[in-house]
N, C-alpha and C positions, 0 to 999 in steps of 0.2 A: 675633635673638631667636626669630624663626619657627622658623630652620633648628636652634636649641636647642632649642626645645617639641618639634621632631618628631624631632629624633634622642632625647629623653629620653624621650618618647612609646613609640619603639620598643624603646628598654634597659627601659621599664616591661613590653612588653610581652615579652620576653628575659624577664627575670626573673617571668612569670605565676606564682604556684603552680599545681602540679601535679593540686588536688583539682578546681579547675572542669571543667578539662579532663576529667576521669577522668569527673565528674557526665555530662557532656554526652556524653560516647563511652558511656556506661550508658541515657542516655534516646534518643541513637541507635539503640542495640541492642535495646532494646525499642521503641522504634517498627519496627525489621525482625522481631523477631516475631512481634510482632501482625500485620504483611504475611504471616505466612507461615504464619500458624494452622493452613495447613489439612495443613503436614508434621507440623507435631507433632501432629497428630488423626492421620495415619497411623502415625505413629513410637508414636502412645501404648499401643495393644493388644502389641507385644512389649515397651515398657519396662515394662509392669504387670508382666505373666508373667514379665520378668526379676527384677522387684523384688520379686515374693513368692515365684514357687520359689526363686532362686538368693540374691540378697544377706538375706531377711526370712531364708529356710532357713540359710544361712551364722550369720548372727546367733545365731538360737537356738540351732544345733551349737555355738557357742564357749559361750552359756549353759550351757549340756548339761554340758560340759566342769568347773565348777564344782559339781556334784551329784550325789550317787548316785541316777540316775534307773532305777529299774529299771520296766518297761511293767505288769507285774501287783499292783505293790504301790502303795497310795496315799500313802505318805508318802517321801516323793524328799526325804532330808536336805542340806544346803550342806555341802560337804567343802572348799572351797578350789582348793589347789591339790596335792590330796590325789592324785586321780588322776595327773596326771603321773609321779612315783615310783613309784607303781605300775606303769606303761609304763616306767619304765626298767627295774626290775627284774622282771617279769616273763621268765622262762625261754620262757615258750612264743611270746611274742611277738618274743625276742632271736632263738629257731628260725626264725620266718615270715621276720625279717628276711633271714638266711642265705637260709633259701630264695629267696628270691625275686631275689636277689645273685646266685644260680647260676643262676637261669634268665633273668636278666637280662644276665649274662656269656657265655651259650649263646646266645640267641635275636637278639640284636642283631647282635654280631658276623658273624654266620655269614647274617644277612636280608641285611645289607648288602653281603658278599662275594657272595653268589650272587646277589642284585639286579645287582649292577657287573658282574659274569661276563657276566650275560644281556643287558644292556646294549649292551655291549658288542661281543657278537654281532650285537644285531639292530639295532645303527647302522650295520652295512656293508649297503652294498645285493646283498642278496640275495631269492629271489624269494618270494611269498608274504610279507613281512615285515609286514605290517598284519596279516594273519591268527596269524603267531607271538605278535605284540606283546597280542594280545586273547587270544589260547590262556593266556597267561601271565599276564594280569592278573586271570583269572576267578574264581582265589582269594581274592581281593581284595573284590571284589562278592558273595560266597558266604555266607550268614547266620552266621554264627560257631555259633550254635547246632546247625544243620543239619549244619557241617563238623567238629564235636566228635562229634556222635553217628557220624559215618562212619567218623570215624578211631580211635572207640571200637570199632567192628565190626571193620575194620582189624587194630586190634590184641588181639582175643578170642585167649585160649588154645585153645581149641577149636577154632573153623573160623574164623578170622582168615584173612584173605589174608597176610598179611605172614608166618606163621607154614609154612602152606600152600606156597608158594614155598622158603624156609628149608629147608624138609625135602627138596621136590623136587632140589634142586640139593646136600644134601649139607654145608650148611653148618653147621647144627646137628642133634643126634640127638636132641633132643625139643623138644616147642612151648615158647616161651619164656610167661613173665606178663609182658608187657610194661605194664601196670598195677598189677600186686600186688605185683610184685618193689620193694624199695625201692633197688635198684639201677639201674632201669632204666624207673619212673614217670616221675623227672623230662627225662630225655633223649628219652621216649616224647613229652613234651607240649612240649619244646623242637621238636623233629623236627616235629609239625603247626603248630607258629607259624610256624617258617622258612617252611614250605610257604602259606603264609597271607601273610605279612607281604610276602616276596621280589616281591613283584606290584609292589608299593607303592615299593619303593627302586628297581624297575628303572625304574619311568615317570620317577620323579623324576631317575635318574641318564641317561635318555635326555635328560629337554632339561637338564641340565646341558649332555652331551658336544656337544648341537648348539648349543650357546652359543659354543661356542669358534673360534676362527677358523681357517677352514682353511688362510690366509698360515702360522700359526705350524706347523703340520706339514709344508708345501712348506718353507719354510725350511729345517726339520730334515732331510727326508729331501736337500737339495742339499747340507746340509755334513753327509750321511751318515752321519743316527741312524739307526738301527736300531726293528725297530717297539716290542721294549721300552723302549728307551732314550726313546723319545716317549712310550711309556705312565707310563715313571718320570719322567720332568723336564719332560711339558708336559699330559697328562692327568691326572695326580693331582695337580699344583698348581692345573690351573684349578679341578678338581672339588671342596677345599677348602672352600670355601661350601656348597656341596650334602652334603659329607658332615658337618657340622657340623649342618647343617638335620637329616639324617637320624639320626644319632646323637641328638640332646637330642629327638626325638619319638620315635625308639625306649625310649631310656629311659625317658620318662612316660609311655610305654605300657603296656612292659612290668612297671614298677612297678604299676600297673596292673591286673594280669593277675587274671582270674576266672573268667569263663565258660568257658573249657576245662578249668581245676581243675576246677570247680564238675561240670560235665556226665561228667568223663572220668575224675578218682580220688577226687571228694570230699575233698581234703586228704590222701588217705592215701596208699601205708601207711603207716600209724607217723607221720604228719606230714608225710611225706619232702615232698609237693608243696602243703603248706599256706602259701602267700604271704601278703602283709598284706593286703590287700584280703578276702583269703578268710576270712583271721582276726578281722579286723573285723568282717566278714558273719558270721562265729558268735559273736562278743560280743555283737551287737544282738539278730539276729534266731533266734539257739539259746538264749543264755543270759540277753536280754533285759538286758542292762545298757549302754543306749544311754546313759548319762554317760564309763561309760568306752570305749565305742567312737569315741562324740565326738572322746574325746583320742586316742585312737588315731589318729583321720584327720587330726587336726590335728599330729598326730607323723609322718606320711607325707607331710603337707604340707612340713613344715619340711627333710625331706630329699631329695624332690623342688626343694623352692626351692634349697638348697646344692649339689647335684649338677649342676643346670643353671648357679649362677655358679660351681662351679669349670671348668665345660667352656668357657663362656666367654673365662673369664681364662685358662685354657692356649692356646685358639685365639688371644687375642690377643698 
């Protein structure tokens, strides 16, 4: 009878509901909080500033979003979901989209190859190599601001260096507009991203390549691969990861893009270099109608979020 009461004892306790438990693991937890008051006293001055610039600010922009709010006038009417339609049909805004497809098609591809190129380079041991690796990443660390206004000098029709050369050598017979032309804005302003961005893919694609194991290229080169034949079937398979990383940050970057718009053609000519972000920046702050710039960034948002899960889902 004992040996019943304590195995029925123990099937009782097999069978516990699941709520006590839950209770007592919650007034555990809060007994280690209160032990640990004094993190979340530190932890608590960035969760504020996070909660009122970033998620209190988020909130209100989706508010925004339902209203025509314009900044000068006092009566901001509830539209619904009036604005959204408006963003899809919108012509000038379908333009920005374009643009920025193109310079996002330009400036990524092309950071990534010359990052790997240089990479590449400066993983063989040759001499001076810390001093290359910082020569090359200085663009990187460079104020964006500062290196807009340079490459806007750069490229001046008048006494531009870039222009200056050009002639010297014969290449061209007069100075180009390399800003005014709308042929040749947006390739201008791809051209100083590369020059910017490439710092960035080559660090990351260096400790990739020193990830990899040097067995798997002793191998290769004993059953006599060749150095492309390694570079094709054992350095761009490892590098896979790394270049996935660098692609979905290049793209939400350069979706992104403003400050060299902004500094170097103003969105012009003609629109040719007006991206979304720059477009949104004259919905608010030219034409003052932050309800529908709202939706607008929350329309960048949604194509940022689908561009990053189909990159994904292809890598996987």
């Amino acid at each position: 009878m004992a040996i019943t009461g304590v195995m029925s004892g123990r099937r009782a306790g097999q069978t516990e509901p699941v709520g006590p438990k839950r209770k007592r693991g919650l007034r555990i937890t809060a007994r280690r909080a209160r032990r640990e008051w004094s993190a979340y006293l530190f932890l608590a001055p960035g969760l504020i500033v996070f909660s009122v610039f970033t998620v209190a600010a988020l909130l209100f922009a989706f508010y925004l979003t339902f209203h025509e709010w314009n900044a000068i006038q006092p009566y901001k009417p509830y539209v619904g979901l009036d604005n959204y339609p408006q963003m899809i049909h919108d012509k000038d805004f379908r333009q920005s989209i374009i643009n920025t497809v193109y310079f996002t098609g330009g400036s990524v591809p092309l950071g990534m190859a010359v990052g790997l190129s240089v990479a590449l380079l400066l993983n063989l041991p040759i001499r001076f190599r810390g001093m290359f690796r910082t020569l090359y990443y200085l663009p990187v660390v460079t104020p964006l601001v500062a290196a807009s206004i340079l490459w806007k000098w750069l490229y001046n029709g008048d006494f531009g260096l870039f222009n200056y050369y050009l002639l010297k050598v014969h290449l061209v017979d007069q100075p180009l507009l390399w800003l005014s032309d709308q042929n040749l804005a947006m390739p201008a302003v791809i051209l100083m991203t590369v020059w910017m961005s490439s710092g960035f893919s080559m660090v990351v694609y260096l400790a990739g390549l020193q990830s990899i194991p040097d067995e798997l290229y002793e191998a290769a080169k004993i059953d006599g691969a060749g150095p492309f034949q390694r570079l094709r079937f054992i350095t761009m398979p490892m590098l896979r990861p790394t270049t996935l990383f660098l692609l979905v940050i290049g793209i939400i970057g350069s979706f992104q893009v403003f400050t060299q718009i902004f500094i170097m053609t103003n969105g012009g000519p003609v629109d040719k270099t007006t991206t979304m972000v720059f477009f949104i920046y004259q919905a608010a702050f030219k034409f003052y109608e932050f309800g529908y710039a709202s939706t607008l960034a929350f329309g960048l948002f949604a194509m940022l979020f689908v561009v990053t899960l189909v990159q994904l889902c292809l890598y996987r």
